[in-house]
VEXGUTI-438405 format. One record per residue (C-alpha): residue number from 1; x, y, z. Coordinates in steps of 0.02 Angstrom, whole numbers. Example, Ala and Ser with C-alpha at 12.3 -4.5 7.8 and 13.67 -1.06 7.14 Angstrom:
2
pt k 1; c1 615; c2 -225; c3 390;
pt k 2; c1 684; c2 -53; c3 357;
//
This chain:
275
pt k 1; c1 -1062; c2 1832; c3 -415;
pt k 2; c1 -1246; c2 1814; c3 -368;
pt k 3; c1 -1367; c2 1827; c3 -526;
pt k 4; c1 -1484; c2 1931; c3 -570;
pt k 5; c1 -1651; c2 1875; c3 -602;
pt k 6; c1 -1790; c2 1923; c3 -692;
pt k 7; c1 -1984; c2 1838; c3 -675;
pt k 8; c1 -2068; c2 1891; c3 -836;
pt k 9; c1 -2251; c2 1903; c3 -772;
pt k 10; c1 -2272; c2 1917; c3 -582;
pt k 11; c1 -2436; c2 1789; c3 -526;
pt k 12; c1 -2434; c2 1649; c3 -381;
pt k 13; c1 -2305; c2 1537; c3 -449;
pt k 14; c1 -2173; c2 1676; c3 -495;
pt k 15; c1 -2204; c2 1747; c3 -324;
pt k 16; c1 -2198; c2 1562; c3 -242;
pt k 17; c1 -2026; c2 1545; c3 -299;
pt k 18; c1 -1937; c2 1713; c3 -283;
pt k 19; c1 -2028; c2 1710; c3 -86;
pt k 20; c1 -1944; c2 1553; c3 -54;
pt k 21; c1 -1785; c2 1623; c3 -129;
pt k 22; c1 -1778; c2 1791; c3 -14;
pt k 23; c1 -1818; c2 1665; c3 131;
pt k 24; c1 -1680; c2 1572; c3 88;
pt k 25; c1 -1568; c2 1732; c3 97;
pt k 26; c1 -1562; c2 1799; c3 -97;
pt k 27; c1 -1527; c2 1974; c3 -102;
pt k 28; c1 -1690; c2 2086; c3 -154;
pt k 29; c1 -1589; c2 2199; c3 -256;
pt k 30; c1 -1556; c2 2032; c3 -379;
pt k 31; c1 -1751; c2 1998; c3 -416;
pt k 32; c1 -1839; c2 2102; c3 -530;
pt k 33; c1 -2025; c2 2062; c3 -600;
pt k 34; c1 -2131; c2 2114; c3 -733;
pt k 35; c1 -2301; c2 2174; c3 -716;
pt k 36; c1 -2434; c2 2300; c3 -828;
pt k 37; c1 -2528; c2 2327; c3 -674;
pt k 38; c1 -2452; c2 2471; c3 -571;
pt k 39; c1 -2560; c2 2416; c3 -418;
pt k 40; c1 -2453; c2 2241; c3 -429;
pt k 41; c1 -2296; c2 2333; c3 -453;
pt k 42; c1 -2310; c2 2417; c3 -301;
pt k 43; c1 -2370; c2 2293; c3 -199;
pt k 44; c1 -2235; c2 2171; c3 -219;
pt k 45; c1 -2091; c2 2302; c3 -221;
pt k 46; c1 -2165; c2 2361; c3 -62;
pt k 47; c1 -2205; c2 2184; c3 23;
pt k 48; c1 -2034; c2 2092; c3 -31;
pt k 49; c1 -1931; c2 2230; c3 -90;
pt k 50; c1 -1884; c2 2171; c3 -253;
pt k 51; c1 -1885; c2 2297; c3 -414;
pt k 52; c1 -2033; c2 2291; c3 -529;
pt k 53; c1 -2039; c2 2343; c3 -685;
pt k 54; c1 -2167; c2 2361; c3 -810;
pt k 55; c1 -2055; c2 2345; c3 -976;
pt k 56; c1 -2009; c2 2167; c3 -1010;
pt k 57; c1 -1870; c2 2218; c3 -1128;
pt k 58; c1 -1798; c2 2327; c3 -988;
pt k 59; c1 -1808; c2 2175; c3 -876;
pt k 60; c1 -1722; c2 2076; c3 -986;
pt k 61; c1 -1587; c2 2189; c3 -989;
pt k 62; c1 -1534; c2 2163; c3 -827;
pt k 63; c1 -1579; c2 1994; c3 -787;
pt k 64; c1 -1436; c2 1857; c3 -797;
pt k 65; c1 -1581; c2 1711; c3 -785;
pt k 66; c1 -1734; c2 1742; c3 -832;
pt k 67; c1 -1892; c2 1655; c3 -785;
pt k 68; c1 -2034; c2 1641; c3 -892;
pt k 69; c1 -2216; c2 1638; c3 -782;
pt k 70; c1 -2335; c2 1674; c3 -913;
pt k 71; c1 -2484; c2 1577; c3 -983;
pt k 72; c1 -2442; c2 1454; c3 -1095;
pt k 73; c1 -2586; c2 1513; c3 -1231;
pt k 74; c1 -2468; c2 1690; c3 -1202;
pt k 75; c1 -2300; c2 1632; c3 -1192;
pt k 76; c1 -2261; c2 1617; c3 -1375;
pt k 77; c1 -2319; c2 1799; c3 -1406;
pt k 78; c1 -2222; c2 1889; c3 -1253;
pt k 79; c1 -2073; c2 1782; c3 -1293;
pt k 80; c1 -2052; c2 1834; c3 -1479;
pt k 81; c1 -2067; c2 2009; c3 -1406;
pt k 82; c1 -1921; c2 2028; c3 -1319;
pt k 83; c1 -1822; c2 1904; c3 -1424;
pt k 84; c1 -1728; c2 2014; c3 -1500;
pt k 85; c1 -1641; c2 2080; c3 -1343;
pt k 86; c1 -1584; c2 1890; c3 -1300;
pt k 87; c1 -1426; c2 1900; c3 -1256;
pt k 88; c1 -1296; c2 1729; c3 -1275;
pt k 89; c1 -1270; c2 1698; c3 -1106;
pt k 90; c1 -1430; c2 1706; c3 -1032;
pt k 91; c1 -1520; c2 1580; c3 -975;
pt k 92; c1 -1726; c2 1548; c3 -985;
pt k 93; c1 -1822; c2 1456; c3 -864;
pt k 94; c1 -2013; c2 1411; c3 -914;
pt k 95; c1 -2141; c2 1343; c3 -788;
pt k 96; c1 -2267; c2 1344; c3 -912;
pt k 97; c1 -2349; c2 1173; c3 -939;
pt k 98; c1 -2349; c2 1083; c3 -1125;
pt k 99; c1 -2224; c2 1219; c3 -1190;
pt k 100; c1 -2051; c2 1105; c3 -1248;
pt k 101; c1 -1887; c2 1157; c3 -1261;
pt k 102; c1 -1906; c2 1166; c3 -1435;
pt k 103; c1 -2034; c2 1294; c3 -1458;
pt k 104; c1 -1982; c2 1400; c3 -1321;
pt k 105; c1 -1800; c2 1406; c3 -1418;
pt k 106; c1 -1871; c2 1431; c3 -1594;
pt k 107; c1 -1985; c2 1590; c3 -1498;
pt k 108; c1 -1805; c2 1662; c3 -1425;
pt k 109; c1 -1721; c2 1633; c3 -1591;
pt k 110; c1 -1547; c2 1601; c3 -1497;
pt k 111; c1 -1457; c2 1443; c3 -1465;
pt k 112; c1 -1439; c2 1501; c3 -1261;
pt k 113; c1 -1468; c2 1387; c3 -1102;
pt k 114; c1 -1669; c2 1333; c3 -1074;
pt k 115; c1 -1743; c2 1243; c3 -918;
pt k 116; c1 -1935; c2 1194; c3 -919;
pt k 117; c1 -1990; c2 1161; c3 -773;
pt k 118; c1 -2164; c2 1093; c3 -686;
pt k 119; c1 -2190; c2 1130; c3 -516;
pt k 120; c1 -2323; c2 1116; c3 -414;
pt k 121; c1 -2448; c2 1221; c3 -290;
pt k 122; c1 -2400; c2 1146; c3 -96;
pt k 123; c1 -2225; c2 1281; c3 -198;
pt k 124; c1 -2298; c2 1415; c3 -92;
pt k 125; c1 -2277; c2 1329; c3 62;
pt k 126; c1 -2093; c2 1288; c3 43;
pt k 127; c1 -2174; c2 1115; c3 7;
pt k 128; c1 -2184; c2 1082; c3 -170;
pt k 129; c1 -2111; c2 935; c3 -278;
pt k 130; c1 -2049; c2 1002; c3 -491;
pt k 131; c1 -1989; c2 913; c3 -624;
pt k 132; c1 -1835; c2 983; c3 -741;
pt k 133; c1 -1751; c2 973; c3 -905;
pt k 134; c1 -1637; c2 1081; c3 -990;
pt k 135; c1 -1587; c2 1085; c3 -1145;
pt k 136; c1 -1407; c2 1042; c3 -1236;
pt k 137; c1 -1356; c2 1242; c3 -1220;
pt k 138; c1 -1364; c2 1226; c3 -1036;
pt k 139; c1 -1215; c2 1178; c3 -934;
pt k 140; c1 -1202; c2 1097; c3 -763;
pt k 141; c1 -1167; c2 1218; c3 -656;
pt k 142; c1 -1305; c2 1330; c3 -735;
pt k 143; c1 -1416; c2 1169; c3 -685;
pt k 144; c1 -1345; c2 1180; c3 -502;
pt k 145; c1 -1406; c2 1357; c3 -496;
pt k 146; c1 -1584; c2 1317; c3 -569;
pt k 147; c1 -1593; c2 1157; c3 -424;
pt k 148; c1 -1526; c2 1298; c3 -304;
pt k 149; c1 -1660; c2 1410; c3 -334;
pt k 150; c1 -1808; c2 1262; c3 -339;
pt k 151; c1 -1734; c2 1211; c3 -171;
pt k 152; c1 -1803; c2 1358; c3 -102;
pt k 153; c1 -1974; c2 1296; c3 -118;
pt k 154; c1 -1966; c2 1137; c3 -97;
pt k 155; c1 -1886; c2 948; c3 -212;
pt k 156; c1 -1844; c2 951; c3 -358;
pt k 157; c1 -1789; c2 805; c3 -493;
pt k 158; c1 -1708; c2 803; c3 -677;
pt k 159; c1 -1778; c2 689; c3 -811;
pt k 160; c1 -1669; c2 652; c3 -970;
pt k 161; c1 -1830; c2 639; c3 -1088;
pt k 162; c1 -1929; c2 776; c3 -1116;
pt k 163; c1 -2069; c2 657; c3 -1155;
pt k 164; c1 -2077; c2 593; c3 -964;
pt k 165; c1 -2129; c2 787; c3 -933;
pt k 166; c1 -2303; c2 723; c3 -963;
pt k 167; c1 -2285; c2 578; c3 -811;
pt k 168; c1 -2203; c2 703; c3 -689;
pt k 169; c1 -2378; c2 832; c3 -751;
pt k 170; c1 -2471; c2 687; c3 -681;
pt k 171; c1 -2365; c2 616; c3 -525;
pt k 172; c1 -2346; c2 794; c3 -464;
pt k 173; c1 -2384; c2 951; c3 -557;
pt k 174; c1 -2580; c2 913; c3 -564;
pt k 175; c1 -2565; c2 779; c3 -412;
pt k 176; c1 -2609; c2 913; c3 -265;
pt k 177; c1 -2788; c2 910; c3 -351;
pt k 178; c1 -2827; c2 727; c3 -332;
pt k 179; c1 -2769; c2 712; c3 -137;
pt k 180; c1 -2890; c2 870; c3 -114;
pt k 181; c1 -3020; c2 797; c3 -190;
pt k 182; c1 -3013; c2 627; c3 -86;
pt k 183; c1 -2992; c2 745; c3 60;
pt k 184; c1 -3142; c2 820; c3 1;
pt k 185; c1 -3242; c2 629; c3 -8;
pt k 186; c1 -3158; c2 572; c3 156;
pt k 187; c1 -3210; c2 759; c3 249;
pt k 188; c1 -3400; c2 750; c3 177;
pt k 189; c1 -3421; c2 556; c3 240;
pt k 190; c1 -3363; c2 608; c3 413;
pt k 191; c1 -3513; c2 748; c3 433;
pt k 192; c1 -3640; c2 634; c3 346;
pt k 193; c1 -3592; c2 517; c3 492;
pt k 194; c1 -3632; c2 670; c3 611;
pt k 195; c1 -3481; c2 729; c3 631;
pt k 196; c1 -3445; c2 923; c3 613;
pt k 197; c1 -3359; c2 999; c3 461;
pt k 198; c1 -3199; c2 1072; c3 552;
pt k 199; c1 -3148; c2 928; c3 643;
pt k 200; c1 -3196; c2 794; c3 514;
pt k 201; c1 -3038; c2 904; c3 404;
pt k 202; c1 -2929; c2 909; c3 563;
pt k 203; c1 -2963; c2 733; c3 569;
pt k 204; c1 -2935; c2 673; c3 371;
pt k 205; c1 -2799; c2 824; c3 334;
pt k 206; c1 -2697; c2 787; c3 466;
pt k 207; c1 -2693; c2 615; c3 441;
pt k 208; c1 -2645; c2 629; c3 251;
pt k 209; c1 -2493; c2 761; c3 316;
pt k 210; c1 -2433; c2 620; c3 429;
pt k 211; c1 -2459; c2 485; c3 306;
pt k 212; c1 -2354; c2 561; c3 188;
pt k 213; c1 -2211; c2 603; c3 325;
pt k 214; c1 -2218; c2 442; c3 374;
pt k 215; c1 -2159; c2 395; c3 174;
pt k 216; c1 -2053; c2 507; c3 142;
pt k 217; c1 -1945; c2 508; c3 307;
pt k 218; c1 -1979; c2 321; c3 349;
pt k 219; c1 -1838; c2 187; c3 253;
pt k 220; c1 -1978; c2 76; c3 247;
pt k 221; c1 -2091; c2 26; c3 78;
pt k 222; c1 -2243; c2 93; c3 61;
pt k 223; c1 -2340; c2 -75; c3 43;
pt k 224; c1 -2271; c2 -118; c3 236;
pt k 225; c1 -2303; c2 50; c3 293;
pt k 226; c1 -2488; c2 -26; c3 241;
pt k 227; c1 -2492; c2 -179; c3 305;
pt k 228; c1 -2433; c2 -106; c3 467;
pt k 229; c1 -2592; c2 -63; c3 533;
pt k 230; c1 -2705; c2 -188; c3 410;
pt k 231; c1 -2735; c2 -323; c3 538;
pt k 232; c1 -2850; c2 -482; c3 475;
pt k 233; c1 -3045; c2 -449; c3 496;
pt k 234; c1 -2996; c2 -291; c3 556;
pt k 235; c1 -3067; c2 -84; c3 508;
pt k 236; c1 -2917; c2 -30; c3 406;
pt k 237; c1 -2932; c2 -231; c3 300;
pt k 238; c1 -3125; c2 -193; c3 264;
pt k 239; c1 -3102; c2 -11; c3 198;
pt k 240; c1 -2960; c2 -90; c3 90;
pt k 241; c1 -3074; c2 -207; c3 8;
pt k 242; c1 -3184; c2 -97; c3 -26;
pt k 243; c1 -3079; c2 21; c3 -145;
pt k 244; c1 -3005; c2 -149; c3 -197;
pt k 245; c1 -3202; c2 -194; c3 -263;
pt k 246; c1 -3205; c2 -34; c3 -343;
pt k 247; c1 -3033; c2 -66; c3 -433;
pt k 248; c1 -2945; c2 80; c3 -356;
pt k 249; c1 -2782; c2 51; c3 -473;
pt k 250; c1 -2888; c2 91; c3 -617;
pt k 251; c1 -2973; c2 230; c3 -544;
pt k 252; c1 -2813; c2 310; c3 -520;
pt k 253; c1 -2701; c2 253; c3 -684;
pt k 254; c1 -2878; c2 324; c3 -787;
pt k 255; c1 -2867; c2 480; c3 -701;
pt k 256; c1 -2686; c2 499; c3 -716;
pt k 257; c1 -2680; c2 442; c3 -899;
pt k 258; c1 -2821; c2 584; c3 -946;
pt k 259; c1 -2685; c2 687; c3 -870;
pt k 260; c1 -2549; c2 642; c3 -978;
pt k 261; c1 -2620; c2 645; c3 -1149;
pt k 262; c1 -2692; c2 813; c3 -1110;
pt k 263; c1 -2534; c2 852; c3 -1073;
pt k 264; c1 -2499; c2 792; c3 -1248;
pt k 265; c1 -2631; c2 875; c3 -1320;
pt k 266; c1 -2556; c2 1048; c3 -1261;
pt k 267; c1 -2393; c2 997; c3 -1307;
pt k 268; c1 -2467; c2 987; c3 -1494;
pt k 269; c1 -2562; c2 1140; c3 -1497;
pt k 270; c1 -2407; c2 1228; c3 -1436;
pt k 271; c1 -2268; c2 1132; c3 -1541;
pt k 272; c1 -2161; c2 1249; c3 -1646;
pt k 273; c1 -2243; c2 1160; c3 -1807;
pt k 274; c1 -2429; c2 1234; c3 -1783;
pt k 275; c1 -2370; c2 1393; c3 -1741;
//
């Protein structure tokens, strides 16, 4: 039997996911989503087909799984809610970042099956990479469903501790940011060397895309795939050195460190104890 499932608050990430699941044949008539904006509600029944609702409690009713998209600085409020229509055999899905299992259970006030999840924006193109955990409520083949339905948009992996929910925030939930932003340095260097906007991107995006084919489809390590094309005295060795003089590694393990611990930082303001 195919589940229903509800997305409580319908915004790019809820519609990210239940798009990749109708491409990946889900039936319409098992998505519903939540929305206060009647403009929203129409446009998405009318452009995927799935039912909209604007009652979150009515959702809930029907939903088998239920996916939480809200803001996390919202979650806690829209959650306690509806808790008291939480049924036992439900289960709760949350892609908001620096919400644990913990507080999102002590919001629901039942002892039922929760998933957090972090996935990430390349999601909308059937590309993206999330991280999971579920709680001790949830069983395996409720887990099979929740990879299932993050299959549809791209990779996803389970971690055993929630702590390493921070790491996989900064490896691939906020990661997008950082390649756009060296796309951004690489694309501006190409038209101060005279180059014109358009094909300087062609040039740098393109090569990133096949960069990152070549290490994810290649059996090969990534430190050959680099020495590959770093001959002696040659272009690709005197680039190298340069981000080598400017201590790359430390460039990046600062940048994803700031990451983590304000990961942690959300985590805190968000933990059942200051609430």
């Amino acid at each position: 039997m195919t589940p229903s499932i509800a997305f409580i608050g319908v915004g790019n990430m809820a519609r990210a996911i239940f798009s990749g699941m109708l491409a990946s044949g889900y039936p319409a008539e098992k998505i519903i989503g939540t929305s206060r904006t009647p403009e929203k509600r129409e446009y998405y029944h009318d452009q995927y087909g799935i039912t909209m609702l604007a009652d979150n409690d009515l959702a809930l009713e029907q939903a088998d799984v239920v996916v939480l998209c809200v803001k996390p600085a919202q979650m806690q409020a829209v959650v306690e809610e509806f808790s008291a229509q939480v049924r036992d055999d439900q289960m709760f899905i949350s892609v908001a970042a620096g919400i644990e299992l913990d507080a999102l259970a002590f919001w629901l006030g039942k002892p039922v099956a929760i998933v957090r999840s972090m996935p990430n924006t390349p999601s909308q193109l059937g590309a993206g990479m999330t991280g999971l955990i579920a709680n001790e409520h949830t069983s395996e083949e409720q887990k099979a469903l929740v990879s299932e339905l993050f299959a549809s948009i791209g990779k996803s992996v389970w971690v055993e501790d929630e702590i390493h929910m921070h790491t996989v925030t900064s490896l691939s939930g906020s990661a997008p940011a950082y390649f756009f932003r060296f796309l951004e340095a690489m694309i501006s260097n190409g038209v101060a060397q005279g180059l014109d906007e358009k094909t300087s991107r062609e040039l740098a995006s393109h090569t990133m895309l096949g960069a990152a084919r070549m290490v994810t489809e290649l059996d090969e390590p990534i430190f050959q795939l680099r020495k590959n094309i770093t001959s002696p005295n040659g272009t690709t060795e005197q680039a190298l050195l340069s981000l080598e003089a400017s201590d790359i590694d430390k460039i990046v393990a600062d940048a994803m460190t700031a990451c983590v611990n304000r990961s942690k930082e959300m985590t805190e303001k968000f933990s059942v104890k200051n609430n």
